[in-house]
C-alpha positions as CSV (number, residue, x, y, z in Angstrom):
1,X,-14.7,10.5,41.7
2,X,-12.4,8.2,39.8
3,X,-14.3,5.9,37.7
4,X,-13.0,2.7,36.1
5,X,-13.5,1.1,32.7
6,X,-12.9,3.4,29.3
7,X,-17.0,4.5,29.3
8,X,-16.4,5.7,32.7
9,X,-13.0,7.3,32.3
10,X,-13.9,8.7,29.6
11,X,-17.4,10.3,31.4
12,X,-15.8,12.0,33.7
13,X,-13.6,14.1,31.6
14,X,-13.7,17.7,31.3
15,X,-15.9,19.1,28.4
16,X,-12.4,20.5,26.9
17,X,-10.8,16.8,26.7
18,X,-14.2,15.3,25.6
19,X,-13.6,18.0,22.6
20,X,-10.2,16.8,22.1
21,X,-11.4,13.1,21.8
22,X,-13.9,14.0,19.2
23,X,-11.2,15.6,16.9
24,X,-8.8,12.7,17.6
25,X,-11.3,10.0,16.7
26,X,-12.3,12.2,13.8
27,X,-9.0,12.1,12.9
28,X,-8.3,8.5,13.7
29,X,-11.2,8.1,11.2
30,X,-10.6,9.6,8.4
31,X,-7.1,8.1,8.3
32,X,-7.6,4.5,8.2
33,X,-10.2,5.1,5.7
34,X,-7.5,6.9,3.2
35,X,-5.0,4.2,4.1
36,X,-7.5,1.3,3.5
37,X,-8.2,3.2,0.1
38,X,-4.6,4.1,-0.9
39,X,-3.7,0.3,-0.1
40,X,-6.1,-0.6,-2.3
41,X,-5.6,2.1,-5.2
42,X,-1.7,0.8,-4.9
43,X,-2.5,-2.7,-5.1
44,X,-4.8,-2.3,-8.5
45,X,-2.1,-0.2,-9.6
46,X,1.0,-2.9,-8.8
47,X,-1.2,-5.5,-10.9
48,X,-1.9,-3.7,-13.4
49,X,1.9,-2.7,-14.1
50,X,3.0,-6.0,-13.8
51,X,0.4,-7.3,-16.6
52,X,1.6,-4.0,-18.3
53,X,5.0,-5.0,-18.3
54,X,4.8,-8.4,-19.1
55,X,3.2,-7.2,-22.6
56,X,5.9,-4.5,-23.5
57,X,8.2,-7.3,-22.4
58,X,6.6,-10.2,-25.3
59,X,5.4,-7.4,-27.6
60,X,8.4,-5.6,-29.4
61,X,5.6,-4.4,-31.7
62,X,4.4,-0.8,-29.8
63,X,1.8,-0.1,-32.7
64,X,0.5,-3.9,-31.4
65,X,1.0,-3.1,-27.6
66,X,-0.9,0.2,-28.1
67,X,-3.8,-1.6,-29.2
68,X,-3.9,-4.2,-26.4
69,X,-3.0,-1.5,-24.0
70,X,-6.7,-0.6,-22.6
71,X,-7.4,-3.8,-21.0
72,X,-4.8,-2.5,-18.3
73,X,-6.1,1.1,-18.3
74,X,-5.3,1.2,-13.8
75,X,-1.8,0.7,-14.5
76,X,0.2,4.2,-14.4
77,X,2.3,2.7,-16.7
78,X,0.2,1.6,-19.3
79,X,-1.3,5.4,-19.2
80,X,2.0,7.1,-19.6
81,X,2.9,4.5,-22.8
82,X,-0.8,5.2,-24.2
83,X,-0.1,9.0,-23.4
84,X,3.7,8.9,-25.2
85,X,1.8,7.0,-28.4
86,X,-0.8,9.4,-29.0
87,X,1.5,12.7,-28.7
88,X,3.8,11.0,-31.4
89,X,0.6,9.6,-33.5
90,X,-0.1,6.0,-32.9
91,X,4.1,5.1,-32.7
92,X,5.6,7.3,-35.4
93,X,8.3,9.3,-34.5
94,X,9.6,10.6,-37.4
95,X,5.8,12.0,-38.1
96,X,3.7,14.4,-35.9
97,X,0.0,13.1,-35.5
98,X,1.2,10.3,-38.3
99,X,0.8,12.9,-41.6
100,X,4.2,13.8,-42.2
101,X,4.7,17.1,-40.8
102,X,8.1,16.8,-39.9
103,X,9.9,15.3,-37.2
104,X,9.0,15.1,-33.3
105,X,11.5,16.5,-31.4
106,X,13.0,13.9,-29.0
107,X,13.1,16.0,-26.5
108,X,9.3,17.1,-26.6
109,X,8.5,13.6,-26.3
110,X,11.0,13.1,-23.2
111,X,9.0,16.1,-21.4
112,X,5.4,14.5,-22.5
113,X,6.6,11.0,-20.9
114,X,7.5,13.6,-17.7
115,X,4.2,15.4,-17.5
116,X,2.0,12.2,-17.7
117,X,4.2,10.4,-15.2
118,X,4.0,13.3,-12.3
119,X,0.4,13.1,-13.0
120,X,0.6,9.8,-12.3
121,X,2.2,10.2,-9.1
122,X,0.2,13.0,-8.1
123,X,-2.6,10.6,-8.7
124,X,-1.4,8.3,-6.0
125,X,-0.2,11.2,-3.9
126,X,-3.5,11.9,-3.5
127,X,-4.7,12.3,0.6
128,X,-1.5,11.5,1.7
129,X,-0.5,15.0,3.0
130,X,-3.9,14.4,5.4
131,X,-2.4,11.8,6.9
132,X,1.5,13.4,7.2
133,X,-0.8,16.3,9.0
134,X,-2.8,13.7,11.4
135,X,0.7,12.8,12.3
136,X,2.4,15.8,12.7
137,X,-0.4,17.5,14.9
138,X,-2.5,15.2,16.4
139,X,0.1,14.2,19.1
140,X,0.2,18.1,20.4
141,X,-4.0,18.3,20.3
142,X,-4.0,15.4,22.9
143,X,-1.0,16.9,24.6
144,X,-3.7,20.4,24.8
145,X,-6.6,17.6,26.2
146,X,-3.6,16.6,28.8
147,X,-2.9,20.2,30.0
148,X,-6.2,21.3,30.3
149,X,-7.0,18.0,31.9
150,X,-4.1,18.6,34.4
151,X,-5.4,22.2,35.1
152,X,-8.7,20.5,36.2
153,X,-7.0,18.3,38.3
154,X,-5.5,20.9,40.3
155,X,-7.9,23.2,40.3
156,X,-10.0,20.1,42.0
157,X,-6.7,19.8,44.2
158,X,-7.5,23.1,45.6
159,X,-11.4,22.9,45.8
160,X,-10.7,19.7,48.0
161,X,-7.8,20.9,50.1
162,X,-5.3,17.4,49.9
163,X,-2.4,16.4,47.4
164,X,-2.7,13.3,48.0
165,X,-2.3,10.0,45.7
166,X,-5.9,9.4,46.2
167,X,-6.8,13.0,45.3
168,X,-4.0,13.7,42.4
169,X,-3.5,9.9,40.4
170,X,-7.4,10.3,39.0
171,X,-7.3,13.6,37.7
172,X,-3.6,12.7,36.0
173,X,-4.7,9.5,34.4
174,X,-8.0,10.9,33.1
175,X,-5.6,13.6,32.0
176,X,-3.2,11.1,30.3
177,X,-6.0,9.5,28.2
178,X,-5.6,12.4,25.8
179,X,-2.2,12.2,25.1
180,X,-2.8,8.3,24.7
181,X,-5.4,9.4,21.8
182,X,-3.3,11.5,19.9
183,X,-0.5,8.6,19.6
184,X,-2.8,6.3,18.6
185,X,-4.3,8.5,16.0
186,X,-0.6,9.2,14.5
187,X,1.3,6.1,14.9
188,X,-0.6,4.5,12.2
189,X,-0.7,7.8,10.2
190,X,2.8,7.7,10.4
191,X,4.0,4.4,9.2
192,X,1.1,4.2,6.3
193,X,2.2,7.6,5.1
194,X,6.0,6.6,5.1
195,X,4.8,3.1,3.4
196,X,3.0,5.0,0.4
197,X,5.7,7.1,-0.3
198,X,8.1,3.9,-0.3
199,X,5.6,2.1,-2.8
200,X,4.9,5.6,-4.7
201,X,9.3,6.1,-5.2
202,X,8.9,2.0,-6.5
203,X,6.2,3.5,-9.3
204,X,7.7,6.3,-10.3
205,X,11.3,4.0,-11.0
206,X,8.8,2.1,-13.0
207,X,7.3,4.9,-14.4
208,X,11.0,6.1,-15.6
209,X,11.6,2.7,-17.1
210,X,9.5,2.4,-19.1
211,X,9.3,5.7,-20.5
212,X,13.3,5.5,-21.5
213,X,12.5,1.9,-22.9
214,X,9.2,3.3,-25.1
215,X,11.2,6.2,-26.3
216,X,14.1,4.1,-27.2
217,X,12.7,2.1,-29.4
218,X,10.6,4.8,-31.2
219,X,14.2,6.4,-31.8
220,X,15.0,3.3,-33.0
221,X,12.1,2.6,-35.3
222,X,12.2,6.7,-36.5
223,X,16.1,5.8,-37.4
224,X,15.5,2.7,-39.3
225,X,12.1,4.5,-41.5
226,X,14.7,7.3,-42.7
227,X,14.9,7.4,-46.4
228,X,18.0,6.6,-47.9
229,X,18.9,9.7,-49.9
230,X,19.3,9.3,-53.3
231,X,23.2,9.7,-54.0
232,X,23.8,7.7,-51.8
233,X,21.6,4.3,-53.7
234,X,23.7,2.0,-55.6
């Protein structure tokens, strides 16, 4: 018998939907508790690069801005500068670890800026491919619920004798409520995964910035600390 309200519709599924119900509201779950998280984690991490970036933008000094650098330690781009400052000792470029042992190659540094920013972004990547899945299959396991409910509802078509609207409309909507489940579990998986990689592209331009902008000017301060050779002193 057809039973109204969600409780009831819900009741008189088959064992195989109730099953499929469980694993789309596990699903459903799970996935607005990493997109409240990762909302959260890209918020702290927005902040934090714009108080980043309005130091490097007053301090010209990066010896300085090294220094003040830990009081914005969620920022990926703080962590990248900090991580580009240490590998060339504190800001020198024309010194490894700072004691003189010949010049850093350029290009080293330019793959270290690299590494720490794709670990970055893998940091923030992180649980999104859970919720690209949830959207991807969740839509086909309450399709299966709405087969297998269907099945049911003709196999009580045959038990009862009559294809009627009274016999055939219950068993299809209680069918239905499946597929229902599985949209709602991947819409919002869908547009918050699609979000996070829109605001994760905007972090790693930042991320890019600033590490051409760091390693510019420790080119330029390595140029200028050059000795002047000694022919060529008036």
């Amino acid at each position: 018998m057809f039973q109204t309200g969600f409780i009831g519709l819900v009741g008189s599924l088959g064992a195989v939907s109730k099953l499929v119900l469980f694993v789309l509201f596990v699903f459903s779950v799970i996935s607005w508790a990493i997109i409240f998280f990762k909302w959260r984690a890209f918020r702290v991490a927005d902040r934090e690069d714009k108080q980043f970036l309005a130091l490097l933008a007053k301090t010209r000094d990066l010896d300085q801005l090294y220094r003040q650098v830990r009081r914005v330690e969620g920022s990926p781009s703080a962590v990248v500068f900090e991580g580009i400052m240490e590998r060339v000792g504190s800001g020198r470029l024309e010194e490894r670890d700072g004691i003189g042992s010949g010049p850093v190659d350029r290009h080293v540094i330019e793959r270290t800026a690299s590494h720490l920013g794709q670990r970055q972004l893998s940091r923030l990547e992180s649980y999104l491919p859970f919720l690209a899945t949830t959207g991807n299959i969740t839509p086909f396991v309450g399709l299966l619920g709405t087969v297998m409910g269907i099945i049911d509802a003709f196999r009580e078509i045959g038990t009862q004798g009559t294809a009627s609207i009274s016999a055939v409309a219950p068993g299809v909507a209680e069918a239905l409520v499946a597929t229902a489940a599985g949209l709602f579990t991947a819409i919002p998986a869908v547009i918050a995964y699609n979000y996070f990689l829109t605001r994760i592209r905007s972090t790693a331009f930042r991320l890019d910035s600033v590490s051409i902008e760091v390693i510019s000017s420790l080119s330029t301060a390595a140029s200028k600390a050059k000795p002047v050779p000694v022919g060529v002193q008036g």
